[in-house]
Steps between C-alpha positions, in 0.01 A plus 500: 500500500277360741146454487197457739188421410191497723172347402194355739336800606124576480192602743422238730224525795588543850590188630636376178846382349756596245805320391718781343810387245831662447748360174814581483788529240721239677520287822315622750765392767785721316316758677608555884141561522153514396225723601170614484366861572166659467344900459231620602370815374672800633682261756876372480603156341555214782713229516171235526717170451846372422710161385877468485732289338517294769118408515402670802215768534395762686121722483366813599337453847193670297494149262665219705262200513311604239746563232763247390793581247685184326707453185565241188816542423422262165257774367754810626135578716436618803159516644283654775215307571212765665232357747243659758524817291411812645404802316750700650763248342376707200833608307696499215726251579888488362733218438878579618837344456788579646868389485872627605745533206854612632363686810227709320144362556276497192132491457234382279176549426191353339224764366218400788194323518157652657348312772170665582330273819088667469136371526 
């Protein structure tokens, strides 16, 4: 059984930065890919960063420059390291996993972490 979880989340000021943390139950390059997706209230959850296997990343055009997603594959961790928040970056925001396993694509999840960006 796999298991995500997030941690890093808080109230920051406008302006401010975050460094959100995701732990996993195993390597986090035995994934095809990790992810990270955020809710707003009464709004769908978006696809705000991801990291494959292969190292390479890719953001939301909402985030890029401001947000940068990484891993440590000694700690089974992958981060996403907030700056220049805004308060609409206010979310919960979701750690995801995903992998292939003989053609069927599986997904994980962590519980989520609340990022509220306020003065």
């Amino acid at each position: 059984q796999v298991q995500l979880v997030e941690s890093g989340g808080g109230l920051v000021q406008p302006g401010g930065s975050l460094r959100l943390s995701c732990t996993t139950s195993r390597s986090i390059f035995s994934f095809s890919a990790m992810n990270w997706y955020r809710q707003a209230p009464g709004k769908q959850r978006d696809l705000v960063a991801t990291i494959t296997s292969g190292g390479s990343t890719n953001y939301a055009d909402s985030v890029k420059g401001r947000f940068t997603i990484s891993g440590d594959n000694a700690k089974n961790t992958v981060y996403l390291q907030m700056t220049a928040l805004k308060p609409e970056d206010t979310a919960v925001y979701y750690c995801n996993a995903g992998e292939m396993v003989a053609l069927l694509k599986y997904d994980y999840w962590g519980q989520g972490t609340q990022v509220t960006v306020s003065s």
